[in-house]
C-alpha positions as CSV (number, residue, x, y, z in Angstrom):
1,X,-39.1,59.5,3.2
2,X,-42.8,57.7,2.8
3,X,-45.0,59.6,0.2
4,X,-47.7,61.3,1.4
5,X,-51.6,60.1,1.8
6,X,-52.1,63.5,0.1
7,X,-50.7,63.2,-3.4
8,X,-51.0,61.2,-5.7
9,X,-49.1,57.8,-6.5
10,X,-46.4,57.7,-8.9
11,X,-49.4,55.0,-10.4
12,X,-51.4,58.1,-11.4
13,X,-53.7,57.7,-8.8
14,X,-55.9,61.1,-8.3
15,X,-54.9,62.8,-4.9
16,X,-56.9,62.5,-1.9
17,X,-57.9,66.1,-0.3
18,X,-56.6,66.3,3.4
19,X,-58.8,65.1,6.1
20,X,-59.9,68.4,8.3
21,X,-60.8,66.9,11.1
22,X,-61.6,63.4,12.7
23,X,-64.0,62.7,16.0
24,X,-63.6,59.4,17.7
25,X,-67.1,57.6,18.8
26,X,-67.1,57.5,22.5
27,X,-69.6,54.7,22.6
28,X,-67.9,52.5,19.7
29,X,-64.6,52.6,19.8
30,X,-64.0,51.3,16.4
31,X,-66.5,53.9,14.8
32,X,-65.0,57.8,13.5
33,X,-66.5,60.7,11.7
34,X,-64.2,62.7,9.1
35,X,-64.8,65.1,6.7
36,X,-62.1,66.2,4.3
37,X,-61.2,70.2,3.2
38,X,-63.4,72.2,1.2
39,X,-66.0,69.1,1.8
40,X,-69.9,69.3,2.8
41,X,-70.1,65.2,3.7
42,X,-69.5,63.6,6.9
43,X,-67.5,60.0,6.3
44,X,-68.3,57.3,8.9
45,X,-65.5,54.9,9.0
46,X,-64.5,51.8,11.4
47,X,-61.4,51.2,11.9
48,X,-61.3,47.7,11.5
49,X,-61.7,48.5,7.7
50,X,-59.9,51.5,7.2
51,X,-59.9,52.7,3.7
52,X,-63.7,52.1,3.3
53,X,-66.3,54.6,4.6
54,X,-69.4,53.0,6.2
55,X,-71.6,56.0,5.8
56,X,-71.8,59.0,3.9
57,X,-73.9,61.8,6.0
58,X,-75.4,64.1,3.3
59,X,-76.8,67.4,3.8
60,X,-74.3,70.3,4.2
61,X,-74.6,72.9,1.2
62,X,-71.1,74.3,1.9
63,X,-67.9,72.9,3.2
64,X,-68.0,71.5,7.0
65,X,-66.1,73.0,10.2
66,X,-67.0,71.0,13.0
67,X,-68.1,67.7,13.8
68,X,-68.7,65.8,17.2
69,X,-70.4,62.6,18.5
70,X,-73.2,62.9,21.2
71,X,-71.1,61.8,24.3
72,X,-74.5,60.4,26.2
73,X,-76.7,58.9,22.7
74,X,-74.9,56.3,21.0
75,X,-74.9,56.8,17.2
76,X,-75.1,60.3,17.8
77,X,-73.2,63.1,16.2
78,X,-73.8,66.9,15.0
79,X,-72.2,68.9,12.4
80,X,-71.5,72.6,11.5
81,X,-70.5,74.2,8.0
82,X,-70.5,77.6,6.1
83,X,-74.0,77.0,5.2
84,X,-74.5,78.0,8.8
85,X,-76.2,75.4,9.6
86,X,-75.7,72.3,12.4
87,X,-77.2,69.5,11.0
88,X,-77.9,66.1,13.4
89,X,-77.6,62.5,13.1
90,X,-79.2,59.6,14.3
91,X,-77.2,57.0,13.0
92,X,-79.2,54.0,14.9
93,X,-82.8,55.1,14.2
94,X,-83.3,54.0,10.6
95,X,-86.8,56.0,10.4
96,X,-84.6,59.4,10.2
97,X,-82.2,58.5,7.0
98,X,-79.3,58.1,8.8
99,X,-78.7,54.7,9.8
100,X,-75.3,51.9,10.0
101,X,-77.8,48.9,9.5
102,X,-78.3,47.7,5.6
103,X,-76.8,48.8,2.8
104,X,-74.4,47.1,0.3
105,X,-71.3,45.8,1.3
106,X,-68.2,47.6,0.6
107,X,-70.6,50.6,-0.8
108,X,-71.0,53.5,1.8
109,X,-74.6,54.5,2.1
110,X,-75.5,58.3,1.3
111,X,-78.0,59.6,4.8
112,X,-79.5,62.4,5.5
113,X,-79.7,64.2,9.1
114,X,-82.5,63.9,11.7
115,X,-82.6,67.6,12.7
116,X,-81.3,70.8,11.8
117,X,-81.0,74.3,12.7
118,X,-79.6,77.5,11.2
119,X,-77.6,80.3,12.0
120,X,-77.8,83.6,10.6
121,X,-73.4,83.0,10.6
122,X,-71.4,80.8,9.5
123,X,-70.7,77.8,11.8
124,X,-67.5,77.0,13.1
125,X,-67.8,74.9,16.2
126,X,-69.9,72.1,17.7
127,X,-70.1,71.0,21.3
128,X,-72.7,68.6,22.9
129,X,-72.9,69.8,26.9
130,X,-72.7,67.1,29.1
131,X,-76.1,65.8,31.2
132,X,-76.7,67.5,34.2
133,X,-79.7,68.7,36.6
134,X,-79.2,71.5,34.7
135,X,-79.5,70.0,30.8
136,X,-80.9,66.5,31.7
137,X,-84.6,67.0,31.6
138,X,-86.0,67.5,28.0
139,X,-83.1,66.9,25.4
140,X,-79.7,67.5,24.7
141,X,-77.6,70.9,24.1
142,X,-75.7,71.9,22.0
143,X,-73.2,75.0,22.1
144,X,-72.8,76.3,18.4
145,X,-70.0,79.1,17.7
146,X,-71.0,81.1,14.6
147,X,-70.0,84.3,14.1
148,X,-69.3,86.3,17.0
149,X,-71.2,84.4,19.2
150,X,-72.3,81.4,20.8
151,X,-75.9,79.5,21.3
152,X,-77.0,77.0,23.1
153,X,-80.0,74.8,21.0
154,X,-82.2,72.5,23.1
155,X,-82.9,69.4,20.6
């Protein structure tokens, strides 16, 4: 039977927390967001180099729920935590400290989000709504679950 990614290595290597969840880019196919258990950062990582995290989004006070790319902005993505907050990023505009341009090679970059808004609940779910008549003029949605409710928040 393989070992698992989850413990560690009869080498002694420390054990790797278990990846919570994992949100595929819809624009870049090689691009994905993860965040591990009981973890507050966002990892950006591309495929083609798997093992090595392009980005690290930074701004989460408590451990993450929910994370989900913008399926009409490239670079895109928002996330939800315990802190109750959702927190976005714009990982193409380099003026918001989030951005997949510079940075040393093989060393992920630590960003911040481009906006953010709070919930008086924890947040457990993220979901961008889709462009139409209805959403199209003015910004993007986003449906947040928190609680025992859910908003809609016009960025």
């Amino acid at each position: 039977m393989p070992a698992s990614p989850t413990k560690s290595s009869a080498a002694g290597l420390p054990a790797s927390p278990p990846l919570l969840r994992l949100a595929a880019s819809p624009h870049d196919a090689h691009l994905l967001a993860t965040f591990a258990a009981d973890s507050n950062i966002v990892r950006i990582l591309d495929a083609r180099q798997p093992g090595t995290a392009l980005l690290e989004l930074r701004g989460h006070s408590a451990s993450l729920n929910s994370i989900e790319w913008n399926p009409s902005r490239r670079g895109m993505l928002a996330s939800g935590g315990d802190d109750s907050q959702v927190l976005v990023w714009d990982l193409l505009n380099s003026g918001n400290g989030a951005s997949l341009n510079g940075g040393v090679q093989g060393e992920a970059q630590a960003k911040g989000p481009s906006a953010s808004w709070r919930s008086d609940y924890e947040v457990n779910n993220v979901s961008w709504a889709p462009q139409s008549a209805l959403t199209g003029q003015g910004g993007d949605w986003l449906g947040v679950c928190a609680g025992r409710g859910v908003w809609g928040v016009k960025l």
